[in-house]
KOLGU-4560 file (N, C-alpha, C; in nm, 3 decimals, padded with zeros to 5 digits):
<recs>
<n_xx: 01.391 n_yy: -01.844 n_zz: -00.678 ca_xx: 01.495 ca_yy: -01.750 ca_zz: -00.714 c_xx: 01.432 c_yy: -01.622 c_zz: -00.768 mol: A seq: 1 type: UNK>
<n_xx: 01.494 n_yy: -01.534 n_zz: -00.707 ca_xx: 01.456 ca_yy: -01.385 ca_zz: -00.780 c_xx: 01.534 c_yy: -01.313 c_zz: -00.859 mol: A seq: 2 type: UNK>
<n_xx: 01.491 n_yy: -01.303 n_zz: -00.963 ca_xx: 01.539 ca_yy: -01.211 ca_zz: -01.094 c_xx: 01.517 c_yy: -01.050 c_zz: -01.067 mol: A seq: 3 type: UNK>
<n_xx: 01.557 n_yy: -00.997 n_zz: -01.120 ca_xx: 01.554 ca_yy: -00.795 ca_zz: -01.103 c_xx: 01.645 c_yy: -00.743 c_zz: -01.260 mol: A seq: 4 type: UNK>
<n_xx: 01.504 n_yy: -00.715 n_zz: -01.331 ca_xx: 01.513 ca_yy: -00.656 ca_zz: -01.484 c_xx: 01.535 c_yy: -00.512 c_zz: -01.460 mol: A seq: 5 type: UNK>
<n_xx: 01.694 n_yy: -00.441 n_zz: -01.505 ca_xx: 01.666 ca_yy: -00.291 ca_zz: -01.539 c_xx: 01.675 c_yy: -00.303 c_zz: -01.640 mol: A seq: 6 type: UNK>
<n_xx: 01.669 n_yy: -00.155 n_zz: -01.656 ca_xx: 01.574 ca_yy: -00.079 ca_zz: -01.773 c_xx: 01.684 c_yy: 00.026 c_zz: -01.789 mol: A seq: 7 type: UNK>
<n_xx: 01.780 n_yy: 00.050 n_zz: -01.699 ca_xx: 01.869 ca_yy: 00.111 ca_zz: -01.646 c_xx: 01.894 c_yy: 00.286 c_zz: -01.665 mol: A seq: 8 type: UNK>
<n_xx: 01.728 n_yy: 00.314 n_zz: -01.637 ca_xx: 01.661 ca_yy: 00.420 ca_zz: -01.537 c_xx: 01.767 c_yy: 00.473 c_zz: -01.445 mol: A seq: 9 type: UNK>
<n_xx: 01.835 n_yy: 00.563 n_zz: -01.423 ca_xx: 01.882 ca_yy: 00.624 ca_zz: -01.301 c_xx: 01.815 c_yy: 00.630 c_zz: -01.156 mol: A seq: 10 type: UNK>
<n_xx: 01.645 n_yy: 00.686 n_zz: -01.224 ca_xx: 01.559 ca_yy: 00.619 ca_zz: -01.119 c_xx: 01.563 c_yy: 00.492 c_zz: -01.032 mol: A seq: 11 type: UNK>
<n_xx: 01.566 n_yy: 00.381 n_zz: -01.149 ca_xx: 01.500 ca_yy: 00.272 ca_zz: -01.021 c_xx: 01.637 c_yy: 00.271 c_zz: -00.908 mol: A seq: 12 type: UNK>
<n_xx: 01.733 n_yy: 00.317 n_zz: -00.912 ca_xx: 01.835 ca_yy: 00.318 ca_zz: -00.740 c_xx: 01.782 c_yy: 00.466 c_zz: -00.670 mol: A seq: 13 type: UNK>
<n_xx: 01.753 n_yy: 00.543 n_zz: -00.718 ca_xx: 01.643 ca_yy: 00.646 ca_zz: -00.669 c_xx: 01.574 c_yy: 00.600 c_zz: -00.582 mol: A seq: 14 type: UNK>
<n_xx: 01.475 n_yy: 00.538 n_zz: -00.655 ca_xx: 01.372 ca_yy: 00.510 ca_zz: -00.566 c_xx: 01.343 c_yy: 00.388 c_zz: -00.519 mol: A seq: 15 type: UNK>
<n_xx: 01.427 n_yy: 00.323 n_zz: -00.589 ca_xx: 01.408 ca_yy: 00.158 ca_zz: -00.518 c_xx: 01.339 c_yy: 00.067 c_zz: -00.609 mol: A seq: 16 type: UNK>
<n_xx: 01.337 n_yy: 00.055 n_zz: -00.736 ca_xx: 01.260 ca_yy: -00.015 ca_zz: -00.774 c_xx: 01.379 c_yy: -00.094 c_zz: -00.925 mol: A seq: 17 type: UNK>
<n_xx: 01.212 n_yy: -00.193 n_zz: -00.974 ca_xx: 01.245 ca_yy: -00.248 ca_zz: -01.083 c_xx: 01.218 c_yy: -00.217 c_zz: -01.184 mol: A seq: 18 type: UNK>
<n_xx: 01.249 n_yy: -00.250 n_zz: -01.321 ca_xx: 01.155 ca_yy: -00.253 ca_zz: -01.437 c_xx: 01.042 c_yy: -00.386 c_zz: -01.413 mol: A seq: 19 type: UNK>
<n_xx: 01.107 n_yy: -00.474 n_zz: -01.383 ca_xx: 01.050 ca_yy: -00.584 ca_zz: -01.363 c_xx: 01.123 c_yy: -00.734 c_zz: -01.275 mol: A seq: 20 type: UNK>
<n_xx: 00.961 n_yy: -00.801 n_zz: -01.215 ca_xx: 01.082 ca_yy: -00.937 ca_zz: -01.145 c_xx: 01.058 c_yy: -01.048 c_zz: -01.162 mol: A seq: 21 type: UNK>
<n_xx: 01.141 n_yy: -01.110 n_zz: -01.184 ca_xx: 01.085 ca_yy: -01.238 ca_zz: -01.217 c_xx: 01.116 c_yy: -01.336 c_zz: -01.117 mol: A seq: 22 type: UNK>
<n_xx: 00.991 n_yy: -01.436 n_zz: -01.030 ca_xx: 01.003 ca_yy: -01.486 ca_zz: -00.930 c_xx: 00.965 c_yy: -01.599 c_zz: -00.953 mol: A seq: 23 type: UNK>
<n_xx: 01.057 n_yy: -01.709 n_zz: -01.004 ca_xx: 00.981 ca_yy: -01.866 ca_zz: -01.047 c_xx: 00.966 c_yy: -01.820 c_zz: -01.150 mol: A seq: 24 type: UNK>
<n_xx: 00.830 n_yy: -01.854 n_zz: -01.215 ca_xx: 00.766 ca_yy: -01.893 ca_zz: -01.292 c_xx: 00.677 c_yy: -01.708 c_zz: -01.348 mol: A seq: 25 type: UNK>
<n_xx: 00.656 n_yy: -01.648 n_zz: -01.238 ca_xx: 00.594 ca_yy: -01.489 ca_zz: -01.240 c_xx: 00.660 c_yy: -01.396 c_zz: -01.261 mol: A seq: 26 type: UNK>
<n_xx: 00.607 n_yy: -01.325 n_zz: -01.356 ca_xx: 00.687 ca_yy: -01.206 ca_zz: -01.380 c_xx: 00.583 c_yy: -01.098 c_zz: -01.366 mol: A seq: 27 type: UNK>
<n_xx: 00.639 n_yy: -00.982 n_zz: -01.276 ca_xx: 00.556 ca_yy: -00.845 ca_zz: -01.282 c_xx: 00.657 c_yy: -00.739 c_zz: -01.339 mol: A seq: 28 type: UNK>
<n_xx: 00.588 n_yy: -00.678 n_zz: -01.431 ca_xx: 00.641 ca_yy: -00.592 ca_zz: -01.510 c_xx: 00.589 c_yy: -00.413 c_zz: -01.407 mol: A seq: 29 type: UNK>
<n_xx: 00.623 n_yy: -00.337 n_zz: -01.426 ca_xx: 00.621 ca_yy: -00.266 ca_zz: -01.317 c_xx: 00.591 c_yy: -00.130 c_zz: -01.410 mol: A seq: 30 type: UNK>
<n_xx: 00.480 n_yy: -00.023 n_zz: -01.355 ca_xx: 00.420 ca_yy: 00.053 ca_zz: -01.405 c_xx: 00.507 c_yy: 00.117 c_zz: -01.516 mol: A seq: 31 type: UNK>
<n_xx: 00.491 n_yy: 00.103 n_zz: -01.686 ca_xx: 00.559 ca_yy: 00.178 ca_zz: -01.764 c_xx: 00.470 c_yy: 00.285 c_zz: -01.807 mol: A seq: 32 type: UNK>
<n_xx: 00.588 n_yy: 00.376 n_zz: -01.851 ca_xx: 00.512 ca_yy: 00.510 ca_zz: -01.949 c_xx: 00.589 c_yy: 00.529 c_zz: -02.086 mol: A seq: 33 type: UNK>
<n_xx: 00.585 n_yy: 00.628 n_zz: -02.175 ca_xx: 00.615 ca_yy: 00.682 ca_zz: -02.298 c_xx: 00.742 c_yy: 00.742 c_zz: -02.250 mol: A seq: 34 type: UNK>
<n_xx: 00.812 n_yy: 00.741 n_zz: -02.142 ca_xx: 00.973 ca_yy: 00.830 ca_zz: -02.101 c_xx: 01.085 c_yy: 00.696 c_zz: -02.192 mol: A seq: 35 type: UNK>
<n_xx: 01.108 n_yy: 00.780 n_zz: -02.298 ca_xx: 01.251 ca_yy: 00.722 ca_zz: -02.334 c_xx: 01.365 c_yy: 00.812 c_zz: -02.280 mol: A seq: 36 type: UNK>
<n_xx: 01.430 n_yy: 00.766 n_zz: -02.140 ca_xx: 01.506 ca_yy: 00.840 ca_zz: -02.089 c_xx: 01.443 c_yy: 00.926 c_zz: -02.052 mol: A seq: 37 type: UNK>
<n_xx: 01.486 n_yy: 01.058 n_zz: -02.076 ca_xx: 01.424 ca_yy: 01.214 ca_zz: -02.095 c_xx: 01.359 c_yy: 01.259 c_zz: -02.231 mol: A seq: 38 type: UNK>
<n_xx: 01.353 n_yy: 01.181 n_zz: -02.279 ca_xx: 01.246 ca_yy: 01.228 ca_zz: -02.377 c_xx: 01.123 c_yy: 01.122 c_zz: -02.349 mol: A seq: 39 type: UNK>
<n_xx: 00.992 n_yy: 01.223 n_zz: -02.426 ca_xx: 00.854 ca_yy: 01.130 ca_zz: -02.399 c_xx: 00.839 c_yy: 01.116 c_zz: -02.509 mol: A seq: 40 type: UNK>
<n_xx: 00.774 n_yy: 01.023 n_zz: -02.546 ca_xx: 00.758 ca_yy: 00.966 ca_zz: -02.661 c_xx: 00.602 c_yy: 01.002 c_zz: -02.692 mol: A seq: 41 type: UNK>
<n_xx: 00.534 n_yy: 01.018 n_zz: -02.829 ca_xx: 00.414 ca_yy: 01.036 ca_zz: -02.832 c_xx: 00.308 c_yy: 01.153 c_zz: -02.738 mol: A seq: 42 type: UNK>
<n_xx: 00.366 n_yy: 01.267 n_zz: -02.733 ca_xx: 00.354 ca_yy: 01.391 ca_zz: -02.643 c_xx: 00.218 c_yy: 01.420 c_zz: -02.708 mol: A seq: 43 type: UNK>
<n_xx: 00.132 n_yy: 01.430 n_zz: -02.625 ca_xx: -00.026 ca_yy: 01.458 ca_zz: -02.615 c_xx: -00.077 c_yy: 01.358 c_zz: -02.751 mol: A seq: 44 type: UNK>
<n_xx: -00.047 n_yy: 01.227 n_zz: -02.771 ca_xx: -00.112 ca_yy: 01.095 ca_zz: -02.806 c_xx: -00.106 c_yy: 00.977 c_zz: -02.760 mol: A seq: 45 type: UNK>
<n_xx: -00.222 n_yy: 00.958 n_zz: -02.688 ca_xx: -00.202 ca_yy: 00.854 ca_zz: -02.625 c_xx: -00.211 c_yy: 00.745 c_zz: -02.679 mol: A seq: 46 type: UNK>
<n_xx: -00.284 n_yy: 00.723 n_zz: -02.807 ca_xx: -00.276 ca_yy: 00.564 ca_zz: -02.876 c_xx: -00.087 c_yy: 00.582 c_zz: -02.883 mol: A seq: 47 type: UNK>
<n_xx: -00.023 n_yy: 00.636 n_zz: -02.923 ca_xx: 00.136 ca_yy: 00.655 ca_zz: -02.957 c_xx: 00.216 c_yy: 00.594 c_zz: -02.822 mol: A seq: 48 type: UNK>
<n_xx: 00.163 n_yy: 00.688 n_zz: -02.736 ca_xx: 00.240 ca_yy: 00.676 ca_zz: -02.576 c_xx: 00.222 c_yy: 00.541 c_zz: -02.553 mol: A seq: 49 type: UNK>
<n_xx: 00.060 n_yy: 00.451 n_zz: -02.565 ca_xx: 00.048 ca_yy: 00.346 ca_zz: -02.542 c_xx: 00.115 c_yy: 00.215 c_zz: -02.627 mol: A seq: 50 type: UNK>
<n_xx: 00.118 n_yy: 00.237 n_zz: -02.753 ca_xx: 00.210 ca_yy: 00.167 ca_zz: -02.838 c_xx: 00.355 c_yy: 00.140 c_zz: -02.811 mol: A seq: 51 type: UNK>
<n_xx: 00.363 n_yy: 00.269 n_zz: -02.723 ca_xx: 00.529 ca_yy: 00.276 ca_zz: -02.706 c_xx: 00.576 c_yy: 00.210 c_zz: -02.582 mol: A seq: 52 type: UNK>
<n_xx: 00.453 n_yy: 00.205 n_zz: -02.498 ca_xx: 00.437 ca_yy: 00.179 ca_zz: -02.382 c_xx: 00.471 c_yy: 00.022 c_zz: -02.445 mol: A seq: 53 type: UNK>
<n_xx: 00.406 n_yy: -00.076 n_zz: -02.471 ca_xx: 00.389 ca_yy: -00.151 ca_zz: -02.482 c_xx: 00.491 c_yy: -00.230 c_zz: -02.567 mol: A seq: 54 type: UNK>
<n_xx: 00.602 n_yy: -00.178 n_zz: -02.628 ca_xx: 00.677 ca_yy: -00.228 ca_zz: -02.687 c_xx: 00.786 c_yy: -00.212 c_zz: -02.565 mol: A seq: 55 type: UNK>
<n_xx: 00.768 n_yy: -00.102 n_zz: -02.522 ca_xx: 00.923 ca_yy: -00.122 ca_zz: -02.357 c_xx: 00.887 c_yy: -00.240 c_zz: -02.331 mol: A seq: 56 type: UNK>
<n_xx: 00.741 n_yy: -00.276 n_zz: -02.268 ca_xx: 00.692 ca_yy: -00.424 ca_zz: -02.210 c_xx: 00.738 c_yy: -00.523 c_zz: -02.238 mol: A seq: 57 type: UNK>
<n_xx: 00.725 n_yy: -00.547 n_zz: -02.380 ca_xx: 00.761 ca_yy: -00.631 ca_zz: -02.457 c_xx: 00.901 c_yy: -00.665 c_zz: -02.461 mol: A seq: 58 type: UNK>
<n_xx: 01.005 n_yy: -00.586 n_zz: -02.460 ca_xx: 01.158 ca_yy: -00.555 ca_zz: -02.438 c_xx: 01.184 c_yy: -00.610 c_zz: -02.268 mol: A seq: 59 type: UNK>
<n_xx: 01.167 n_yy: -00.574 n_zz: -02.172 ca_xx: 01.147 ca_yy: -00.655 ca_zz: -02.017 c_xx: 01.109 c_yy: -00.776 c_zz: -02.015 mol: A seq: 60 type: UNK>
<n_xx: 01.019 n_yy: -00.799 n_zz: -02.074 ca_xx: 00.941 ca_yy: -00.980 ca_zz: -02.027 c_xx: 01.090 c_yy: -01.023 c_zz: -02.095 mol: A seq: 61 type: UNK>
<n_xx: 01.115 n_yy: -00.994 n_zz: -02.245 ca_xx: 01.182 ca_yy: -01.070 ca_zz: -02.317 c_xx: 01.301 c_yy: -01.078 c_zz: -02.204 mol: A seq: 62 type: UNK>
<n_xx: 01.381 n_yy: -00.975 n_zz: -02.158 ca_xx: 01.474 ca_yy: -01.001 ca_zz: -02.118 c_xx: 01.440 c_yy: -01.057 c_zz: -01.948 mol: A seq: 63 type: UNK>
<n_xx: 01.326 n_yy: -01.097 n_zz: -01.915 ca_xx: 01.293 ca_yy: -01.180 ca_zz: -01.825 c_xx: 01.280 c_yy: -01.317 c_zz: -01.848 mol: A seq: 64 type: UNK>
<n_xx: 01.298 n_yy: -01.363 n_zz: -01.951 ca_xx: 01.262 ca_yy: -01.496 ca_zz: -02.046 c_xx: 01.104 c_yy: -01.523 c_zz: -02.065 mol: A seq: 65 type: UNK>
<n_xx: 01.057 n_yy: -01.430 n_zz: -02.072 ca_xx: 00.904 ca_yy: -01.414 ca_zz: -02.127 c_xx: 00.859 c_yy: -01.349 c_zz: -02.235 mol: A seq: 66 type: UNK>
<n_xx: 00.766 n_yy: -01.421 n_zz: -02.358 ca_xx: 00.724 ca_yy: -01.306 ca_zz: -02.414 c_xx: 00.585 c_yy: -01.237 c_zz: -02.377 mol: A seq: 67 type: UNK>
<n_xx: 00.498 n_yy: -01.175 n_zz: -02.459 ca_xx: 00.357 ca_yy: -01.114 ca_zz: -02.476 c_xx: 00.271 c_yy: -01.268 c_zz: -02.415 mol: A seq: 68 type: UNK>
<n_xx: 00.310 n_yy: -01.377 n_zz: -02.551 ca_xx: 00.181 ca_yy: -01.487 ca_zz: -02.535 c_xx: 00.200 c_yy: -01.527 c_zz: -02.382 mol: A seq: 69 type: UNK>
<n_xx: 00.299 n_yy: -01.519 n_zz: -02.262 ca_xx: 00.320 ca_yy: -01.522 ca_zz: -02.117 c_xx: 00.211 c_yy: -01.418 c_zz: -02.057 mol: A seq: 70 type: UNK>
<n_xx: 00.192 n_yy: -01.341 n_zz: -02.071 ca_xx: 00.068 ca_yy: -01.188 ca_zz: -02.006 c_xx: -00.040 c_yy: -01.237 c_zz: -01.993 mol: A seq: 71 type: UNK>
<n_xx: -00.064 n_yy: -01.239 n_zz: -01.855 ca_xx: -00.224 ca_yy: -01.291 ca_zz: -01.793 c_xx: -00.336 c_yy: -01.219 c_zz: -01.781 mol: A seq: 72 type: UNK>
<n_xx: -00.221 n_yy: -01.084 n_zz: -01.737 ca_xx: -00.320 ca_yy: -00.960 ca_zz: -01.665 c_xx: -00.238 c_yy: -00.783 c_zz: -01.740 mol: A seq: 73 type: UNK>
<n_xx: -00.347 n_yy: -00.733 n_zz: -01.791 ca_xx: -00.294 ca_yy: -00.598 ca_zz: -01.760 c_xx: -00.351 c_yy: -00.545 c_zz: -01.718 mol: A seq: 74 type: UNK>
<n_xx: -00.272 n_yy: -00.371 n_zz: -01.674 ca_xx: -00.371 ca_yy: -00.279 ca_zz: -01.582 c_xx: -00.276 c_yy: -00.132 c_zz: -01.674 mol: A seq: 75 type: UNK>
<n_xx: -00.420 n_yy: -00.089 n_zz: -01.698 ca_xx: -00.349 ca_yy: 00.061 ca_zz: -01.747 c_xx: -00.428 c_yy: 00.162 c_zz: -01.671 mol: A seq: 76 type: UNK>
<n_xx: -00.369 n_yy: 00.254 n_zz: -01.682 ca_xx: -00.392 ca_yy: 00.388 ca_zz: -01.575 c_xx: -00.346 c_yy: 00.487 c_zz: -01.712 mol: A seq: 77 type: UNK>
<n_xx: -00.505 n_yy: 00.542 n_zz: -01.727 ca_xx: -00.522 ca_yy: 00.686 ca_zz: -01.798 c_xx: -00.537 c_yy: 00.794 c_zz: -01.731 mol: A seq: 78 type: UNK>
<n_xx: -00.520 n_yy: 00.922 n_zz: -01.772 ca_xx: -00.547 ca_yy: 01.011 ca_zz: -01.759 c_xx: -00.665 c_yy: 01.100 c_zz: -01.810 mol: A seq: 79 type: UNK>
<n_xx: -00.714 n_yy: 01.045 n_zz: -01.929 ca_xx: -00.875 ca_yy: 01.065 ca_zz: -01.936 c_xx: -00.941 c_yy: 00.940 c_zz: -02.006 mol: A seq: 80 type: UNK>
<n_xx: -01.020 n_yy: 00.918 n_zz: -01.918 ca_xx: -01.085 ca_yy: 00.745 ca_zz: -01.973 c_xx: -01.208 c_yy: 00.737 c_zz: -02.130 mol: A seq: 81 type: UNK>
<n_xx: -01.227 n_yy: 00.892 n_zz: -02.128 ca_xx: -01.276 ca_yy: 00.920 ca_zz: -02.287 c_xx: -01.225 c_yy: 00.875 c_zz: -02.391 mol: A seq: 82 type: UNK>
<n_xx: -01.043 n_yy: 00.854 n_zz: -02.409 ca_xx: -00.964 ca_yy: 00.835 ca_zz: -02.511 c_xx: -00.954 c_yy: 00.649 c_zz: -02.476 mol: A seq: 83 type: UNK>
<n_xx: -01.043 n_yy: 00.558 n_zz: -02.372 ca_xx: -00.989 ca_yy: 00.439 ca_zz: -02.413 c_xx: -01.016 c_yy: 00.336 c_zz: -02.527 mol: A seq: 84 type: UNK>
<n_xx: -01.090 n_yy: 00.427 n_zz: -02.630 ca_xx: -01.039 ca_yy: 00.324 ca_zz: -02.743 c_xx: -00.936 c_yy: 00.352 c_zz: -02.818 mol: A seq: 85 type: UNK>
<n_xx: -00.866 n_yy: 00.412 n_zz: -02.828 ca_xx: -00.765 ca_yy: 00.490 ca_zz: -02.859 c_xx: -00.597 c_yy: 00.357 c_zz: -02.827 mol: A seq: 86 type: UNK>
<n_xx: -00.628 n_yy: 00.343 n_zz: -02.650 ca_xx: -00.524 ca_yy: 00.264 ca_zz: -02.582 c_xx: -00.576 c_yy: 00.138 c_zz: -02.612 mol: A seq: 87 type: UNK>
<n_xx: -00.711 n_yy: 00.106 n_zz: -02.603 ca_xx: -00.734 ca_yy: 00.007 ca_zz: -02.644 c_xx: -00.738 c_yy: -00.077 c_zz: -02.768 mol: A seq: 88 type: UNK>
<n_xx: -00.704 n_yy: -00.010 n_zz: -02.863 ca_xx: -00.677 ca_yy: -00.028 ca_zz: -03.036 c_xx: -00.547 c_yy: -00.056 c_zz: -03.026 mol: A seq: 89 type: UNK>
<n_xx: -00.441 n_yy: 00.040 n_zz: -02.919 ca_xx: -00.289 ca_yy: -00.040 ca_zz: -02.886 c_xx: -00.309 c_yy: -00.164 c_zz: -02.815 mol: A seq: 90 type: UNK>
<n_xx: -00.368 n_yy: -00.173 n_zz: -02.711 ca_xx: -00.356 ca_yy: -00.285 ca_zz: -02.645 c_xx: -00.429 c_yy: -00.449 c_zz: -02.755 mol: A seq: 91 type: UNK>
<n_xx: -00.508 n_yy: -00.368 n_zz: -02.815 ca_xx: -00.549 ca_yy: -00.532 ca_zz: -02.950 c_xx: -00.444 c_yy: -00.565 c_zz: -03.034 mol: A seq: 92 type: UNK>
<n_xx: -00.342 n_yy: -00.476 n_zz: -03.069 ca_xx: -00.271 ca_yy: -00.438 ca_zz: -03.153 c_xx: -00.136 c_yy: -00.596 c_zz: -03.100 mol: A seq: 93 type: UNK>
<n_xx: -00.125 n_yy: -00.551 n_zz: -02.979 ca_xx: -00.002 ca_yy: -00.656 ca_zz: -02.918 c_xx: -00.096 c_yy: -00.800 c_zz: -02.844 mol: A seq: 94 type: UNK>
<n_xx: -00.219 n_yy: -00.764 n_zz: -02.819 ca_xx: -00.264 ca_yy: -00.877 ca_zz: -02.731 c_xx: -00.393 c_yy: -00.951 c_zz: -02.813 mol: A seq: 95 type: UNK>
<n_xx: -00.393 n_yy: -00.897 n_zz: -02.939 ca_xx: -00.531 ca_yy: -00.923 ca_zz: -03.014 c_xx: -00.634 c_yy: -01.118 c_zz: -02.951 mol: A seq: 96 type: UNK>
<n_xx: -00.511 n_yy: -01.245 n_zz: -03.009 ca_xx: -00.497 ca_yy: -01.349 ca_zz: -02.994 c_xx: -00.504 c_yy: -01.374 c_zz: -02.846 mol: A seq: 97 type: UNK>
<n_xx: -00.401 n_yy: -01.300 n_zz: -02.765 ca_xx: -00.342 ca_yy: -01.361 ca_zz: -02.649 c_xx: -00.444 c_yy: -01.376 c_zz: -02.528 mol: A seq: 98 type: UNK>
<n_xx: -00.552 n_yy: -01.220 n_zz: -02.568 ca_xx: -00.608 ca_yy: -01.199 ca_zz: -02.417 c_xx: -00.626 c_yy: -01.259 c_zz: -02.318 mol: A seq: 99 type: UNK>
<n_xx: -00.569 n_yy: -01.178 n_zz: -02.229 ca_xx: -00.556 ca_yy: -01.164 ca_zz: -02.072 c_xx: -00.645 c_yy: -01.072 c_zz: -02.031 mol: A seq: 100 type: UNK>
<n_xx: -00.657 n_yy: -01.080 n_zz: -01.898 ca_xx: -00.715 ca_yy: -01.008 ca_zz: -01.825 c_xx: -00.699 c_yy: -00.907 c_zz: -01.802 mol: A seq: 101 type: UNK>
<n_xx: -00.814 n_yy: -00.759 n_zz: -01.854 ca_xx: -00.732 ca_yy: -00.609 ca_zz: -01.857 c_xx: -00.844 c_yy: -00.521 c_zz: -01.748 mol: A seq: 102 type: UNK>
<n_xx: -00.767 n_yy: -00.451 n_zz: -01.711 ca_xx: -00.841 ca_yy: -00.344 ca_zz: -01.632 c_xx: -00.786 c_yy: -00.228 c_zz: -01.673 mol: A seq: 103 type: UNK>
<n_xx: -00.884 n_yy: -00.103 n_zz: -01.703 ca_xx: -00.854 ca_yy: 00.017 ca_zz: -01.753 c_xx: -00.947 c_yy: 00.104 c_zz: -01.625 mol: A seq: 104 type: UNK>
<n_xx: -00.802 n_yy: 00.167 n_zz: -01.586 ca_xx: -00.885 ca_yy: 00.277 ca_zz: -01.528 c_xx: -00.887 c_yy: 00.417 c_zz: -01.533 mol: A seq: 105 type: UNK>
<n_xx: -00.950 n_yy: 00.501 n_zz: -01.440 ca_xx: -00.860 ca_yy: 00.684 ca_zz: -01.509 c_xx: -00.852 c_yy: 00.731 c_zz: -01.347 mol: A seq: 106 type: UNK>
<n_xx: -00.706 n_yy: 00.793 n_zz: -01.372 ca_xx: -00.638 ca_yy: 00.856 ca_zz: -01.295 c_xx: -00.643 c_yy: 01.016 c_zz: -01.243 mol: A seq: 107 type: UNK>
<n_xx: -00.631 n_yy: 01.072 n_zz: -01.182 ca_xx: -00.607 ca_yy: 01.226 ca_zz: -01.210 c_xx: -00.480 c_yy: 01.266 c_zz: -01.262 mol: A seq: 108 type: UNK>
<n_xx: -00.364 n_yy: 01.222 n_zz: -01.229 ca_xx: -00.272 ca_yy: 01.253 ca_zz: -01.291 c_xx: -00.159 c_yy: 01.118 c_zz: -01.253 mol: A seq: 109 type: UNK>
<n_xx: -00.066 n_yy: 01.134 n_zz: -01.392 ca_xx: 00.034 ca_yy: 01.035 ca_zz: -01.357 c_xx: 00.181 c_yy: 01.143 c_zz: -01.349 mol: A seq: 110 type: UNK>
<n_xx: 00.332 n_yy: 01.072 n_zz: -01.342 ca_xx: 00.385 ca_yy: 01.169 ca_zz: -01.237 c_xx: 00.442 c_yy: 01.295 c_zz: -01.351 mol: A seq: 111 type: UNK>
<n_xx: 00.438 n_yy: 01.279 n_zz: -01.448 ca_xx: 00.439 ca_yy: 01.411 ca_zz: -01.584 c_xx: 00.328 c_yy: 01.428 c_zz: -01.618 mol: A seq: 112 type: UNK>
<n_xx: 00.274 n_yy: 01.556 n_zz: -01.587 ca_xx: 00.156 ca_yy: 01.584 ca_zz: -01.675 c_xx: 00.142 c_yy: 01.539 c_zz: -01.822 mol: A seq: 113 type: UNK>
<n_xx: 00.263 n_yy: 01.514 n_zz: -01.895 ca_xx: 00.215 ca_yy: 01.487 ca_zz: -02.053 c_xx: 00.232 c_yy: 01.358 c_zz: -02.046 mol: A seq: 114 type: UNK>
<n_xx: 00.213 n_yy: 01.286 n_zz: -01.958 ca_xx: 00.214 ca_yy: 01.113 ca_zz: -01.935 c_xx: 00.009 c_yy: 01.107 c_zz: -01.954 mol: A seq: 115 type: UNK>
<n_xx: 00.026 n_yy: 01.056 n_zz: -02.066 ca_xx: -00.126 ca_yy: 01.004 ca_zz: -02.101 c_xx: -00.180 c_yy: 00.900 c_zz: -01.992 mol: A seq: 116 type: UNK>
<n_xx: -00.097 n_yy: 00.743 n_zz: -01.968 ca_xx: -00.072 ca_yy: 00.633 ca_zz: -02.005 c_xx: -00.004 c_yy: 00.594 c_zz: -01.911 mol: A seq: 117 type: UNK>
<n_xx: -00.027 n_yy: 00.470 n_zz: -01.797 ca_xx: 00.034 ca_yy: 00.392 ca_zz: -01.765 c_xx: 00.028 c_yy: 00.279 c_zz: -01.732 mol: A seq: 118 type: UNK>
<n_xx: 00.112 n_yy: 00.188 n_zz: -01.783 ca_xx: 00.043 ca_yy: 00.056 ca_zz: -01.785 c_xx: 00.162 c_yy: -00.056 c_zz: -01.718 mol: A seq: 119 type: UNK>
<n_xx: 00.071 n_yy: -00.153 n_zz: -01.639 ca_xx: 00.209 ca_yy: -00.299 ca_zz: -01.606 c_xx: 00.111 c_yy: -00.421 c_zz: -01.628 mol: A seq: 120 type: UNK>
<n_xx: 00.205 n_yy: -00.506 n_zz: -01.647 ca_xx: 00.167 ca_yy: -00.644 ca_zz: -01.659 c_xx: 00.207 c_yy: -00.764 c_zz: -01.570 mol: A seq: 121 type: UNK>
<n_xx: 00.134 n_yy: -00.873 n_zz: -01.543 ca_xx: 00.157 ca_yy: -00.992 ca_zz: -01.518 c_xx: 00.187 c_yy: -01.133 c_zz: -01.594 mol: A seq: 122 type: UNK>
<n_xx: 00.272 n_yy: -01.166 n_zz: -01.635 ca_xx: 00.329 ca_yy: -01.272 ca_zz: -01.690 c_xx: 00.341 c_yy: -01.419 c_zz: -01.594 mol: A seq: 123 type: UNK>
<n_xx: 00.319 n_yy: -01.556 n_zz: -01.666 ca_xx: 00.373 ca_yy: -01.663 ca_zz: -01.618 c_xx: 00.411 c_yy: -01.711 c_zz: -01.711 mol: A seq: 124 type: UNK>
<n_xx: 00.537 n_yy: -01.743 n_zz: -01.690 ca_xx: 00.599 ca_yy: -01.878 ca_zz: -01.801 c_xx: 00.532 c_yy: -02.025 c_zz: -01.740 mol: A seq: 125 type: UNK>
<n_xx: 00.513 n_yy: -02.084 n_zz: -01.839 ca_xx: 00.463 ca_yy: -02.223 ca_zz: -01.823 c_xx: 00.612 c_yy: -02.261 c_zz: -01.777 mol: A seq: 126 type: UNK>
<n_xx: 00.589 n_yy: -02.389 n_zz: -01.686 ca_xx: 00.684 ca_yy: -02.475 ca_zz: -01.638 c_xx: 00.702 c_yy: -02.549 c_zz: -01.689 mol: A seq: 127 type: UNK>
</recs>
């Protein structure tokens, strides 16, 4: 059975997408940023953007029936890979105990220039 988490983005019927899906037992959480609505959250800080980032996350799994200790894998996408201890002091912050598997990489740009930060996750609920 397939689940489909909004976030209720105007976007995702835009463009076709989810916040997140939950398929069985898997949940993919789907590239977030610092956009509350139309406002950005944490504008030129990215430990902030990423914090913020990461609490939307946290808000999706839940309403996927997952929490954080579910996250196998993350993947964040910076915009300058100089500042990753910065994201990475957020990312210990929620995953200190839990760790999963992270990949950090750097981007040239994400789709707002004042988007530091973007990050998704992989979740499994145990059966």
């Amino acid at each position: 059975m397939k689940t489909l988490i909004s976030s209720g983005s105007p976007w995702e019927d835009i463009v076709g997408y989810s916040r997140a899906v939950r398929i069985g037992n898997v949940i993919e959480v789907a590239g977030t940023t610092a956009m509350d609505g139309d406002i950005l959250i944490g504008k030129g800080d990215i430990y902030a953007q990423a914090f913020y980032v990461f609490q939307k996350i946290e808000k999706a799994l839940q309403q996927a029936g997952a929490t954080l200790n579910d996250v196998v894998r993350t993947r964040t996408f910076v915009t300058d890979i100089s500042q990753w201890e910065a994201v990475g002091k957020a990312h210990g912050e929620f995953f200190k105990t839990i760790k999963p598997v992270a990949t950090m990489v750097e981007v040239s740009r994400l789709i707002n220039d004042d988007l530091l930060v973007e990050i998704e996750v992989t979740a499994i609920v145990e059966a």
